[in-house]
N, C-alpha and C positions, 0 to 999 in steps of 0.2 A: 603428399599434400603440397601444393603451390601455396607455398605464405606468402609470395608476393602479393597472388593475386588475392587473398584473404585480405591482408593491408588496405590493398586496393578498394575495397567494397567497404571495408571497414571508414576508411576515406573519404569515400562519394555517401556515405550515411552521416558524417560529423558534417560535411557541409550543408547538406540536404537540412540535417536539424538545423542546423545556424541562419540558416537562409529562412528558417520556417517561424523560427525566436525573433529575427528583427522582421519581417514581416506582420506579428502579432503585435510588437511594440510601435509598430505606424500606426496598425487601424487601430489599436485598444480605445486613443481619445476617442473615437468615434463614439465610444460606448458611454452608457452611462457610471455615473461615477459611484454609486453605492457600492458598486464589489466585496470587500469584508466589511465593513463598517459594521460593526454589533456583529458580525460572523465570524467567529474561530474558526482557522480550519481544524478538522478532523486528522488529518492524517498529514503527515508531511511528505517528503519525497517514497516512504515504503510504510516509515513505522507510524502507529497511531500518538495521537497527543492526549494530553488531559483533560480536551475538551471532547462535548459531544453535538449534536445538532439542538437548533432549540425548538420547544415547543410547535408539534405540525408541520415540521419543518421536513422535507423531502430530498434524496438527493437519489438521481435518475441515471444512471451512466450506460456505457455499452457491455452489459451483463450486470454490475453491482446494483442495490436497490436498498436505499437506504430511509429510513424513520424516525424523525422521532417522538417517541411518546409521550415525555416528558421534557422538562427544560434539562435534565439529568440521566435520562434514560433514552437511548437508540437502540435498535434492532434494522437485520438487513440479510442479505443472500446474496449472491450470485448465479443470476438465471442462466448467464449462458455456460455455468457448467454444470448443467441440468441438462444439459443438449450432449452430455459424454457419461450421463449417468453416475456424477457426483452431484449430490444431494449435501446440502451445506444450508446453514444458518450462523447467524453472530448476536453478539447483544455487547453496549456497554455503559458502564454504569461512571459519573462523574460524581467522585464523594466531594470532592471542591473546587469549584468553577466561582473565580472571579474575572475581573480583569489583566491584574497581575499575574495569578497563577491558578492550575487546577491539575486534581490529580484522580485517575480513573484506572476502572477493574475494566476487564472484557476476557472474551473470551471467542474461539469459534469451532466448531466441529464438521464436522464434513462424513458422508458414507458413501463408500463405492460398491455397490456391485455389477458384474460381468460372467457370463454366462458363456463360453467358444467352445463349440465341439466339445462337450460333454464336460468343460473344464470348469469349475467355479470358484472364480475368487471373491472377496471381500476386503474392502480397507477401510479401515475404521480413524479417523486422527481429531484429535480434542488438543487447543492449545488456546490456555490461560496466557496473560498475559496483565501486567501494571505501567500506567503510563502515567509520565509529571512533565507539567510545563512549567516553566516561568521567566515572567519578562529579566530581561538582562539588561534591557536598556529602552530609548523610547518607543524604537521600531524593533527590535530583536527580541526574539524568542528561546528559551532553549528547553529541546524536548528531550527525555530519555524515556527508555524502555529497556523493561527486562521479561522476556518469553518463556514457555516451559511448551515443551511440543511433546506428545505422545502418540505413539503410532500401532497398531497391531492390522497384522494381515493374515490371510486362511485362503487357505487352497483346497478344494477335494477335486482329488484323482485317482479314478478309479477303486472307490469305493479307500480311496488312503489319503486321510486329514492330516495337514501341516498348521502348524501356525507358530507366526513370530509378533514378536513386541518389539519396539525401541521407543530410547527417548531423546530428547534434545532441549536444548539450552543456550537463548542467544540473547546476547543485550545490543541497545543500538542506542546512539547519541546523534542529536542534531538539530541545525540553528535554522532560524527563519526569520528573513530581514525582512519588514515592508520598506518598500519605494514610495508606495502610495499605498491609497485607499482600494487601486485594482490590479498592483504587480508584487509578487513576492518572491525574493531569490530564496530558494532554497540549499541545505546542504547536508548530507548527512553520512553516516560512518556506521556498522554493525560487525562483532566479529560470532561467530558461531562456535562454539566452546566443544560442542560431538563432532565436526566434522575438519577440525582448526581452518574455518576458513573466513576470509575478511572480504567488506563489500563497504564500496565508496560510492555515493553518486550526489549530483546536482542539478537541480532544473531551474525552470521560472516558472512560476504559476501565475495564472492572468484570472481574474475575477471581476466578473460584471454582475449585471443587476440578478440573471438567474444563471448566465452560463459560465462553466468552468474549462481553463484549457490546461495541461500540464504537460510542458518540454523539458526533457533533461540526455543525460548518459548517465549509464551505472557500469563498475566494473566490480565483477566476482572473479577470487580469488581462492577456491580452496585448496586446500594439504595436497602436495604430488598431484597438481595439475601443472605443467609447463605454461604462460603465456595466460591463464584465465580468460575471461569472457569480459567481451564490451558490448554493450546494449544500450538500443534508446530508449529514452521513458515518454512514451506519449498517453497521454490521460484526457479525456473529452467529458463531461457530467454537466446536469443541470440540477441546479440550487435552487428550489423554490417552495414557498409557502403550502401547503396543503390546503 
């Protein structure tokens, strides 16, 4: 494996993003100024927060698809992986949504099946999950999360049925400054307790009257991998009224 040339790409993608963060902070005046104003965000740079969407409120992304039914209650999916034959849905519920703080259940499940040359598997994964926010200060936020992931899979081959289970368990911590009413640095930290592995990342999130942008890097780390993984976070969605 050439690690130069990995560096290398690794490289020309940290500037590529950089280049892409302050070109979004030129035009954003351009936009109008509501961005969050009376809008929590839902999720921060991976993990969810305490809030949920309000009332009718829609959120459109490239696959995600999100609702909400209540000032306290959202539901969503992800369509484009409907297009690889996982079948998924979510919900989450805000038992306390102020200003200062809120704290909220969810959950998501997902089902695979795949059918190759007489092979047929199945994946089955449901993962609860509790989220808390609260302000820290006048523009900072701080979110935690704690996960519970469950997984079972099935095989038939040749008339001979396999099946496994496992579980998992991760918590994640992290802060969210506004700049303003349409920029927010984000930052956040998760370790995974099944597989000892640790994940940092950070973006900017830019927020206008319906549309959402999210730039950042993430780096995963887990047990007996040399070097881990660095990734961009780029995130595109529209926020709007129903």
């Amino acid at each position: 494996m050439d690690v130069e040339k990995i560096q290398g790409e690794e490289g020309k993608m940290k500037r590529l993003l950089h280049l892409a963060i302050g070109f979004a902070l030129i035009v954003s005046s351009a936009f109008a100024e509501e961005g969050f104003k009376g809008r929590p965000i839902t999720n921060n740079v991976w993990m969810a927060t305490g809030y949920t969407l309000n009332k009718g409120e829609f959120i459109v992304g490239l696959g995600p698809i999100e609702f909400g039914i209540t000032d306290n209650v959202q539901v969503g999916t992800n369509i484009l992986l409907y297009l690889f034959q996982y079948y998924n849905a979510n919900a989450k519920i805000s038992w306390l949504k102020s200003p200062t703080r809120a704290f909220a259940s969810g959950i998501s499940v997902g089902h695979f099946d795949l059918d190759v040359l007489g092979v047929e598997t199945s994946f089955t994964s449901l993962s609860p999950y509790l989220a808390f926010t609260r302000s820290v200060g006048a523009n900072t936020n701080l979110h935690l999360q704690a996960q519970y992931s469950y997984f079972s899979a099935e095989s038939d081959i040749e008339d001979a049925k396999a099946k496994s289970t496992s579980t998992g368990s991760s918590v994640y911590a992290g802060l969210e400054y506004s700049l303003s009413h349409k920029t927010k640095f984000l930052g956040e930290g998760s370790y995974d307790m099944t597989f000892e592995g640790f994940r940092v990342g950070g973006g900017v999130l830019f927020g206008w009257e319906k549309f959402r942008l999210k730039l950042g890097v993430s780096y995963y780390h887990p047990e007996g991998v040399d070097g881990g993984f660095t990734l961009p976070i780029i995130g595109l969605w529209w926020r709007f009224m129903g």
